[in-house]
HTML snippet that shows the backbone in 3Dmol.js (N, CA, C, O; Angstrom):
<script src="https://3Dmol.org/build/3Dmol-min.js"></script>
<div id="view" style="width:600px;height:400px;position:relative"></div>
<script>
const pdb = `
ATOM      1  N   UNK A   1      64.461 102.548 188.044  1.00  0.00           N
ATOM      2  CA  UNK A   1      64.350 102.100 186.680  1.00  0.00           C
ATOM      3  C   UNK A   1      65.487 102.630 185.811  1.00  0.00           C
ATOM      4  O   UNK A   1      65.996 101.901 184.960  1.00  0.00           O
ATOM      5  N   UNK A   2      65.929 103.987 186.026  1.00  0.00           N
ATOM      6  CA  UNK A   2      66.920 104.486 185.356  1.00  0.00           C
ATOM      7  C   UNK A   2      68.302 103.934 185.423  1.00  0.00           C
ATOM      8  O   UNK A   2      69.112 104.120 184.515  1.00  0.00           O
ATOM      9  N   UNK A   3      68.516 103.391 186.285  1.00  0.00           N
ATOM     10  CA  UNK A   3      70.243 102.621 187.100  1.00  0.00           C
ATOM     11  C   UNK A   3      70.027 101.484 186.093  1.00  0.00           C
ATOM     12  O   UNK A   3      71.182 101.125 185.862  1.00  0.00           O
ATOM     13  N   UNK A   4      69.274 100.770 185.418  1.00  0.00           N
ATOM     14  CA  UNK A   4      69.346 100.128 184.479  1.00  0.00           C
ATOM     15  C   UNK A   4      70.101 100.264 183.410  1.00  0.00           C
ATOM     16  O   UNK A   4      70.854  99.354 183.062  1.00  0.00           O
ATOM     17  N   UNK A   5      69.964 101.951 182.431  1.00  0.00           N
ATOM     18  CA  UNK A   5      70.765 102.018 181.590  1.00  0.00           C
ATOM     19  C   UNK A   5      71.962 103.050 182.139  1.00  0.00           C
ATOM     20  O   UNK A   5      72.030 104.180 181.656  1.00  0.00           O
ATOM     21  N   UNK A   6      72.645 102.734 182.887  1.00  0.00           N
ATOM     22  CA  UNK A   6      73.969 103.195 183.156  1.00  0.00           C
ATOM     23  C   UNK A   6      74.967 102.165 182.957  1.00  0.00           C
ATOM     24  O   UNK A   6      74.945 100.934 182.962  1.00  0.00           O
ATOM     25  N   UNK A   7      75.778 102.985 182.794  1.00  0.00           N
ATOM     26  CA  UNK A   7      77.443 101.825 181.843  1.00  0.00           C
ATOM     27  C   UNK A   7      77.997 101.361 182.747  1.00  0.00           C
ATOM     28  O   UNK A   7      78.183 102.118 183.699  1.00  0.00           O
ATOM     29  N   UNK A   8      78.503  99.924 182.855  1.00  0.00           N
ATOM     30  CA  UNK A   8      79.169  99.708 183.847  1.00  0.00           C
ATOM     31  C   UNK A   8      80.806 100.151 183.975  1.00  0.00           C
ATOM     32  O   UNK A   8      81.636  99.810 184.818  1.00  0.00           O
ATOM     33  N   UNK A   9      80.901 100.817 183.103  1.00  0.00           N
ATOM     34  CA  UNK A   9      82.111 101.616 182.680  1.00  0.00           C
ATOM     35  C   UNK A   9      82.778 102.876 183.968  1.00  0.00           C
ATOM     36  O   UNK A   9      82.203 103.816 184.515  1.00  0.00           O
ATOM     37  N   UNK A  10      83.688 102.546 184.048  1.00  0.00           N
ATOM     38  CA  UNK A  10      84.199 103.926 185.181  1.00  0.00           C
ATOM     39  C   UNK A  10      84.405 104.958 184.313  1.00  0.00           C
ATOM     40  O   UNK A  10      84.992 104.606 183.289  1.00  0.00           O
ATOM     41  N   UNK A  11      84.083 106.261 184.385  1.00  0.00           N
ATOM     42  CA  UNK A  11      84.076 107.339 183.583  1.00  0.00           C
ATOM     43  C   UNK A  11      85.108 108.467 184.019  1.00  0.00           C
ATOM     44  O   UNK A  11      85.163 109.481 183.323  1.00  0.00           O
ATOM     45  N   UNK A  12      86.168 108.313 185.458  1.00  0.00           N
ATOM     46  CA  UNK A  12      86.347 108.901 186.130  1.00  0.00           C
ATOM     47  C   UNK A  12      87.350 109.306 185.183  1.00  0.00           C
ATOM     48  O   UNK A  12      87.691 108.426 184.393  1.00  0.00           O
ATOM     49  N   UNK A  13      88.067 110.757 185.041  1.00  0.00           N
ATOM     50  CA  UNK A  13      89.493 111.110 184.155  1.00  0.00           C
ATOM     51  C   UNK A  13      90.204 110.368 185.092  1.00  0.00           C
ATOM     52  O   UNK A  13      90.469 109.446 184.321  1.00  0.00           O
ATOM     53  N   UNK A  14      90.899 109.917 186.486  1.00  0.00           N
ATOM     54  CA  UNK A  14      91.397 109.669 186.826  1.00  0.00           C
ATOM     55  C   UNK A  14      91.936 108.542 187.447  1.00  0.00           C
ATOM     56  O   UNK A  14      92.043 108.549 188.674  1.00  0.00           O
ATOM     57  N   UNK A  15      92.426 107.214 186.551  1.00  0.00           N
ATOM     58  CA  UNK A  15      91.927 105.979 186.598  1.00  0.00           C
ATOM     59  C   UNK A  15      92.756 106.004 188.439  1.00  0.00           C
ATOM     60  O   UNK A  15      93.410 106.992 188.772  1.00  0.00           O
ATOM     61  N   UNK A  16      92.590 104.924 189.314  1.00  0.00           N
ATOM     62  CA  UNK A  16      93.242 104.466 189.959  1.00  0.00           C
ATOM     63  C   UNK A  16      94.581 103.731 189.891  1.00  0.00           C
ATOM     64  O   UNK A  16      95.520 103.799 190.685  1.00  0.00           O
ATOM     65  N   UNK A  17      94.484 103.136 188.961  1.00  0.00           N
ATOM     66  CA  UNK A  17      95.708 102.544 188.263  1.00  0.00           C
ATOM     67  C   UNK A  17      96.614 103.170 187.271  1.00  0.00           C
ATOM     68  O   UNK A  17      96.162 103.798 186.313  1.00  0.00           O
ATOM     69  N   UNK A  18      97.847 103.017 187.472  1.00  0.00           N
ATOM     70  CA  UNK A  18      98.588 103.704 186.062  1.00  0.00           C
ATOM     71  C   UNK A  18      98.664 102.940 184.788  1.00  0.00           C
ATOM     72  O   UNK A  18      99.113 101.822 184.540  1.00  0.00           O
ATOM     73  N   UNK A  19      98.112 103.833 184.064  1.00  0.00           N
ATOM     74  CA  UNK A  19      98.189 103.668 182.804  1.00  0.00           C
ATOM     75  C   UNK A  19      99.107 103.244 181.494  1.00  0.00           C
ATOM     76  O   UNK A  19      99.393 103.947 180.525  1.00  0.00           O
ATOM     77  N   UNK A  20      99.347 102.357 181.671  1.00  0.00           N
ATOM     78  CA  UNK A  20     100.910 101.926 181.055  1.00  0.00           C
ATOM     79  C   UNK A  20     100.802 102.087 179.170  1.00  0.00           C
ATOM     80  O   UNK A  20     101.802 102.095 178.451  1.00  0.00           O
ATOM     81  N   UNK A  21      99.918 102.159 178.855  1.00  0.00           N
ATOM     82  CA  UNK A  21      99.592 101.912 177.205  1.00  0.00           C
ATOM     83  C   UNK A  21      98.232 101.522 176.679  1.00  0.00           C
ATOM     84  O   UNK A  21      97.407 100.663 176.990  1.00  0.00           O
ATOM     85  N   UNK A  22      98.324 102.710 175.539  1.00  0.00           N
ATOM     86  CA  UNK A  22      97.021 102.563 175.061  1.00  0.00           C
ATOM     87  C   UNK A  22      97.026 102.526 173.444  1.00  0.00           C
ATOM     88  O   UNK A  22      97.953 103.125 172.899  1.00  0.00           O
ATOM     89  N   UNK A  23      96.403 102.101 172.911  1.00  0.00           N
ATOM     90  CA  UNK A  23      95.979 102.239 171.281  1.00  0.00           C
ATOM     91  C   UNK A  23      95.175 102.876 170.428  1.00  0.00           C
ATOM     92  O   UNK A  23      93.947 102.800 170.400  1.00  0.00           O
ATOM     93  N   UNK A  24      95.892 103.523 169.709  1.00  0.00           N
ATOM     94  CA  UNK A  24      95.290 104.615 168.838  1.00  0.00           C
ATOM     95  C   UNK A  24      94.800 103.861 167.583  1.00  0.00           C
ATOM     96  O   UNK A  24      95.710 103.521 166.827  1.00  0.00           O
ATOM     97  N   UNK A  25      93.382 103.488 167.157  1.00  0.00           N
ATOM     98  CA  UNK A  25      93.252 103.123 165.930  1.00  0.00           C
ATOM     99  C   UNK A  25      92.438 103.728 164.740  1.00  0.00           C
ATOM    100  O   UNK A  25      91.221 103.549 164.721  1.00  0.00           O
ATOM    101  N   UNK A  26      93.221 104.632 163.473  1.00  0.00           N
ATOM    102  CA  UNK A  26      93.066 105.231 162.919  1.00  0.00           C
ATOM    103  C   UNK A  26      92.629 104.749 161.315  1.00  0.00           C
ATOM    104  O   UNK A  26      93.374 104.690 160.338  1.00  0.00           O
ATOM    105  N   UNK A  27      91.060 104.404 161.400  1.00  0.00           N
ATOM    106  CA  UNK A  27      91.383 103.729 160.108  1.00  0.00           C
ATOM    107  C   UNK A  27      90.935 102.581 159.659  1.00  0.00           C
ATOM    108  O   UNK A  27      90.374 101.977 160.573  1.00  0.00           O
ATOM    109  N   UNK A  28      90.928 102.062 158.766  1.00  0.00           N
ATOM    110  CA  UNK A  28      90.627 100.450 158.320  1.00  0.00           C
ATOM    111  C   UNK A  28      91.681  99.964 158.269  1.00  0.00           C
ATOM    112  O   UNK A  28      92.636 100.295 157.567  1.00  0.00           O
ATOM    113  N   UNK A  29      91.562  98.867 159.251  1.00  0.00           N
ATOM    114  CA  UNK A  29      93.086  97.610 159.265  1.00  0.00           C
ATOM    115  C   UNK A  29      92.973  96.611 158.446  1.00  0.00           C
ATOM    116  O   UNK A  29      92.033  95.827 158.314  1.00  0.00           O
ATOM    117  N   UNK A  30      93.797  96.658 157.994  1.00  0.00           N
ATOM    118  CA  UNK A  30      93.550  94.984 156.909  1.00  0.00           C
ATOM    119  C   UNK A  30      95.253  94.727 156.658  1.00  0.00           C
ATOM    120  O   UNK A  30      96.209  95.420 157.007  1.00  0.00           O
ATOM    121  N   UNK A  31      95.202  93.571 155.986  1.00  0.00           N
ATOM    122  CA  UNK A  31      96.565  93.136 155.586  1.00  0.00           C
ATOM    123  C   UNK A  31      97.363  94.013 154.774  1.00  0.00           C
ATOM    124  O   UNK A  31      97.109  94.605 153.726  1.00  0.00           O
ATOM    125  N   UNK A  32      98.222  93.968 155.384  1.00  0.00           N
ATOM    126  CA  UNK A  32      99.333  94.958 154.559  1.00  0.00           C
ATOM    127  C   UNK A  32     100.136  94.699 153.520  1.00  0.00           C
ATOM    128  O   UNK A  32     100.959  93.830 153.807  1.00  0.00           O
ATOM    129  N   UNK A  33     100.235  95.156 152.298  1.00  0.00           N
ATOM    130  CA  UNK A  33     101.212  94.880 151.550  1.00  0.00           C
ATOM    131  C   UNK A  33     102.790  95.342 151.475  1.00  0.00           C
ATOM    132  O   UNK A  33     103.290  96.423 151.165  1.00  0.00           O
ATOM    133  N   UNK A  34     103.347  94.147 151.865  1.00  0.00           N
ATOM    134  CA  UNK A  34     104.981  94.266 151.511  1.00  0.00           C
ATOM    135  C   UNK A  34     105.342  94.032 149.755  1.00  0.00           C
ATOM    136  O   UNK A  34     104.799  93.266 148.959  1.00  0.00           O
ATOM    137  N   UNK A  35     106.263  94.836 149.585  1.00  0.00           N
ATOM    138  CA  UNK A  35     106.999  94.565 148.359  1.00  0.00           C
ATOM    139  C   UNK A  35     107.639  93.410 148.456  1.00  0.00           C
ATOM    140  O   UNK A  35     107.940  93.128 149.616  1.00  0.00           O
ATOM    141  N   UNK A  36     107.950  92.653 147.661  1.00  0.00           N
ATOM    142  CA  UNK A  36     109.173  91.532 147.888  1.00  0.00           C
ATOM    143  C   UNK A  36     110.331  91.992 148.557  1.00  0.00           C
ATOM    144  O   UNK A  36     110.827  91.208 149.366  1.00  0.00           O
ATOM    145  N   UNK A  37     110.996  93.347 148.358  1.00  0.00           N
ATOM    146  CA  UNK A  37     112.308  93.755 148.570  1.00  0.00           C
ATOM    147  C   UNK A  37     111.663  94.447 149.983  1.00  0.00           C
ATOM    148  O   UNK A  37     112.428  94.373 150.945  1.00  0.00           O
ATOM    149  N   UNK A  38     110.849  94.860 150.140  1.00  0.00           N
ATOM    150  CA  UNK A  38     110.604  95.123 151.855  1.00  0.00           C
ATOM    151  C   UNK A  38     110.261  93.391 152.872  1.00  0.00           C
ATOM    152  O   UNK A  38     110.318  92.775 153.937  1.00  0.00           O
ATOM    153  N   UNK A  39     110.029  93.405 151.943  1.00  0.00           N
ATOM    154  CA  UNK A  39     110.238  92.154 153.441  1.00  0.00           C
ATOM    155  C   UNK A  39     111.559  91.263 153.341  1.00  0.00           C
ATOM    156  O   UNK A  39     111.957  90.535 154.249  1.00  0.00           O
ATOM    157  N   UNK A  40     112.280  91.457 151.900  1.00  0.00           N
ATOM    158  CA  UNK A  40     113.532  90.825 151.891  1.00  0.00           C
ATOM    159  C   UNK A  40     114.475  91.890 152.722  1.00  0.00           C
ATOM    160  O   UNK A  40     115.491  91.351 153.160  1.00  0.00           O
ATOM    161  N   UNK A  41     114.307  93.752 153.129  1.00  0.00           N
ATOM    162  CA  UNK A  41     114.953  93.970 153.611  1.00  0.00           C
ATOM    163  C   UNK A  41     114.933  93.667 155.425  1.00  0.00           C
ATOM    164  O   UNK A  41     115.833  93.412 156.225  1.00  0.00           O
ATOM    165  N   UNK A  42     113.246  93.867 155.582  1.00  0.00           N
ATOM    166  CA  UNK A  42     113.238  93.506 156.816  1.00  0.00           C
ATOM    167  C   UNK A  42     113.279  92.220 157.355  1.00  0.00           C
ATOM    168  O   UNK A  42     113.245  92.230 158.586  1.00  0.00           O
ATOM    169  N   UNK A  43     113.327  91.369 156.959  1.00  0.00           N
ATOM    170  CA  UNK A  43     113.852  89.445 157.061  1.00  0.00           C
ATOM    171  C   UNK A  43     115.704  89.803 157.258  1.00  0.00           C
ATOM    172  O   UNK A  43     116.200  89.051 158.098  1.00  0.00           O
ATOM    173  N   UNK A  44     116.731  90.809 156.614  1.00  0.00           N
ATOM    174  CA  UNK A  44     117.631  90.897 156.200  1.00  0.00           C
ATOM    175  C   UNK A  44     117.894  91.651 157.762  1.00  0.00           C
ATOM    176  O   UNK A  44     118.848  91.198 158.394  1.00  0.00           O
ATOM    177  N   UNK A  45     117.186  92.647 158.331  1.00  0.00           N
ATOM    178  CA  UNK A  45     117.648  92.967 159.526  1.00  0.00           C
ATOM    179  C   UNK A  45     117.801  92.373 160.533  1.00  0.00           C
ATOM    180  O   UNK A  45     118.472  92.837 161.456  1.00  0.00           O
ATOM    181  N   UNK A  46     117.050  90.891 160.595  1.00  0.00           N
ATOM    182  CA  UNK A  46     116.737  90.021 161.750  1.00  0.00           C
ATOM    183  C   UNK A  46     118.002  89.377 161.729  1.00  0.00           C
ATOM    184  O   UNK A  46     118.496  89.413 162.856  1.00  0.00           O
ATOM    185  N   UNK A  47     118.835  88.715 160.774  1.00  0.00           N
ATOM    186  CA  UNK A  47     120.207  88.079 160.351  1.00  0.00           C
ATOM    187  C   UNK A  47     121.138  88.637 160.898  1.00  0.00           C
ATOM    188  O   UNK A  47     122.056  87.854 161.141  1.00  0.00           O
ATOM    189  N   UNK A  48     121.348  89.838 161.262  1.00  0.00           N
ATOM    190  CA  UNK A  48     122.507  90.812 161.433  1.00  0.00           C
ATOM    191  C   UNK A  48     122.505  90.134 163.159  1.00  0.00           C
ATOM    192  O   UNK A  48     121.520  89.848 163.839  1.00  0.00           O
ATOM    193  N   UNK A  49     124.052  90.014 163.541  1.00  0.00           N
ATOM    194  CA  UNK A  49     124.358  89.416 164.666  1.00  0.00           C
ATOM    195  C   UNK A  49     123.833  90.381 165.865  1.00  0.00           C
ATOM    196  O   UNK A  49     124.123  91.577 165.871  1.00  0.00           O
ATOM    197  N   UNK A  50     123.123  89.841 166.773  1.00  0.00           N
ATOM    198  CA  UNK A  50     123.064  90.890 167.989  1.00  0.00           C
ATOM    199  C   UNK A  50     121.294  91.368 167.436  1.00  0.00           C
ATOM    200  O   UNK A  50     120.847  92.339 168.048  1.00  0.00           O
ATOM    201  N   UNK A  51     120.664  90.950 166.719  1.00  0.00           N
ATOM    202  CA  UNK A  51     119.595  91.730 166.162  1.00  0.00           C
ATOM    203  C   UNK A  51     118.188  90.818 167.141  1.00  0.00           C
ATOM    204  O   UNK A  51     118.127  89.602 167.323  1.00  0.00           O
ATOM    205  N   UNK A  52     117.392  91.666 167.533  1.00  0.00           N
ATOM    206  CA  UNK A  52     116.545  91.530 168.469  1.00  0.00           C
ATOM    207  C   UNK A  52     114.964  91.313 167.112  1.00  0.00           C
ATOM    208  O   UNK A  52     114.399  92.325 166.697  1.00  0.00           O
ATOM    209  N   UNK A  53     114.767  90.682 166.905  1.00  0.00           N
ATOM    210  CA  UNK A  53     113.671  90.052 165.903  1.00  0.00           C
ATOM    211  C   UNK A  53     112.350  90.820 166.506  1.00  0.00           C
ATOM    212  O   UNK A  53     111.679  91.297 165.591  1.00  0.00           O
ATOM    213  N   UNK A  54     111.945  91.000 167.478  1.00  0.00           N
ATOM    214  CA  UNK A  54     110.708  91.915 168.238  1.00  0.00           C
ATOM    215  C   UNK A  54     111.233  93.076 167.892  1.00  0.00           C
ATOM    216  O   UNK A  54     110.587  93.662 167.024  1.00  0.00           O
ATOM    217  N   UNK A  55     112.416  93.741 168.366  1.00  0.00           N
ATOM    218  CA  UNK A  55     112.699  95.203 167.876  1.00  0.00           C
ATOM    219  C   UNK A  55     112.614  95.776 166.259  1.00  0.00           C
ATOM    220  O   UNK A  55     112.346  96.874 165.772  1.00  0.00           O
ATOM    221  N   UNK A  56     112.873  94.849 165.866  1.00  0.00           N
ATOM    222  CA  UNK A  56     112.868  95.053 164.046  1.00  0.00           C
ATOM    223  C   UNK A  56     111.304  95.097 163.759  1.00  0.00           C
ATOM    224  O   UNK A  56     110.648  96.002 163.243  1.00  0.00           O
ATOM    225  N   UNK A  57     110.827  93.654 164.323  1.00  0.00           N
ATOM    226  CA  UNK A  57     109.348  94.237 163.716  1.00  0.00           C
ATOM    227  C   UNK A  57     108.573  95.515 164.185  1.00  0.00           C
ATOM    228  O   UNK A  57     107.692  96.093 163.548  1.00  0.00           O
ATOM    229  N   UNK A  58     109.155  95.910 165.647  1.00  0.00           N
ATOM    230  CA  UNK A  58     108.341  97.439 166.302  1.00  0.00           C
ATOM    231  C   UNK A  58     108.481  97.953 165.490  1.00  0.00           C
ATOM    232  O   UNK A  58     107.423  98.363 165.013  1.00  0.00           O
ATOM    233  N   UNK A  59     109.658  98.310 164.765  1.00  0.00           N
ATOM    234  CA  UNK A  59     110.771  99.346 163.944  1.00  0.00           C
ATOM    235  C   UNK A  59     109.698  99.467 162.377  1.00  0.00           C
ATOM    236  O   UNK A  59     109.713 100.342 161.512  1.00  0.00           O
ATOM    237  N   UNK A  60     109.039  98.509 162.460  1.00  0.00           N
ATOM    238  CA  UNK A  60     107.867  98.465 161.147  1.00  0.00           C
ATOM    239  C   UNK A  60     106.531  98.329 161.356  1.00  0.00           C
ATOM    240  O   UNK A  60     105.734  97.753 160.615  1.00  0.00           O
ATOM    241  N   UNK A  61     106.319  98.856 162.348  1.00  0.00           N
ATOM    242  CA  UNK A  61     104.797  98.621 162.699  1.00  0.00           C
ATOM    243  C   UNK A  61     104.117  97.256 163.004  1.00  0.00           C
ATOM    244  O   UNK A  61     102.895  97.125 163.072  1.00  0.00           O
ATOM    245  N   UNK A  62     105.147  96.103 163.207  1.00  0.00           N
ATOM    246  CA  UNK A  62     104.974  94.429 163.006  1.00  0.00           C
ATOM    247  C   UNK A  62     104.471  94.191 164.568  1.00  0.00           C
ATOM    248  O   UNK A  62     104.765  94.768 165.615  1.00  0.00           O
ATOM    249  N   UNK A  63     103.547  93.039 164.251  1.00  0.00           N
ATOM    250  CA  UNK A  63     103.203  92.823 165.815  1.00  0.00           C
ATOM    251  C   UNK A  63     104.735  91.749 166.285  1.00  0.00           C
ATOM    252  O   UNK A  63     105.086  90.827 165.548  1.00  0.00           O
ATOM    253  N   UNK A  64     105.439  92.069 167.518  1.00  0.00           N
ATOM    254  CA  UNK A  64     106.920  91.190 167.658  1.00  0.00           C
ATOM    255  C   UNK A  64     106.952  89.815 167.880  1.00  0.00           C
ATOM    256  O   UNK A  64     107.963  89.117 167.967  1.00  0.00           O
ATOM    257  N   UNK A  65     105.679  89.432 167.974  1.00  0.00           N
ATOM    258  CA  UNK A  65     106.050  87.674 167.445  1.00  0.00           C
ATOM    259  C   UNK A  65     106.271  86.785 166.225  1.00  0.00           C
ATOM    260  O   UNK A  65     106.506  85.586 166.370  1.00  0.00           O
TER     261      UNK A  65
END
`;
const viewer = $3Dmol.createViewer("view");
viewer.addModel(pdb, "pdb");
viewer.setStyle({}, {cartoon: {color: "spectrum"}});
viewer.zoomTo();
viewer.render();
</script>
């Protein structure tokens, strides 16, 4: 009767698999406010020749699509 409420969760510290990335979430998420001039600067980094548009948004906490 008891095997009922057990988690189907592996609990082990030691996953089998490596662990490539995890997320820390600290907080209430909600929409963020940009200034006009912050997003005119970060729109302004994407322009610059050679500029990787995913790296700029990491560079701000932006999800890179």
């Amino acid at each position: 009767m008891e095997d009922r409420f057990v988690s189907g969760l592996d609990h082990r510290l030691e996953p089998e698999v490596e662990v490539r990335r995890f997320e820390v979430i600290n907080g209430a998420l909600g929409r963020r406010r940009w200034t006009a001039d912050e997003r005119t600067r970060i729109v302004e980094e994407t322009l610059v020749p050679g500029a990787v548009v995913s790296a700029a948004a990491r560079r701000h906490g932006l999800t890179p699509q």
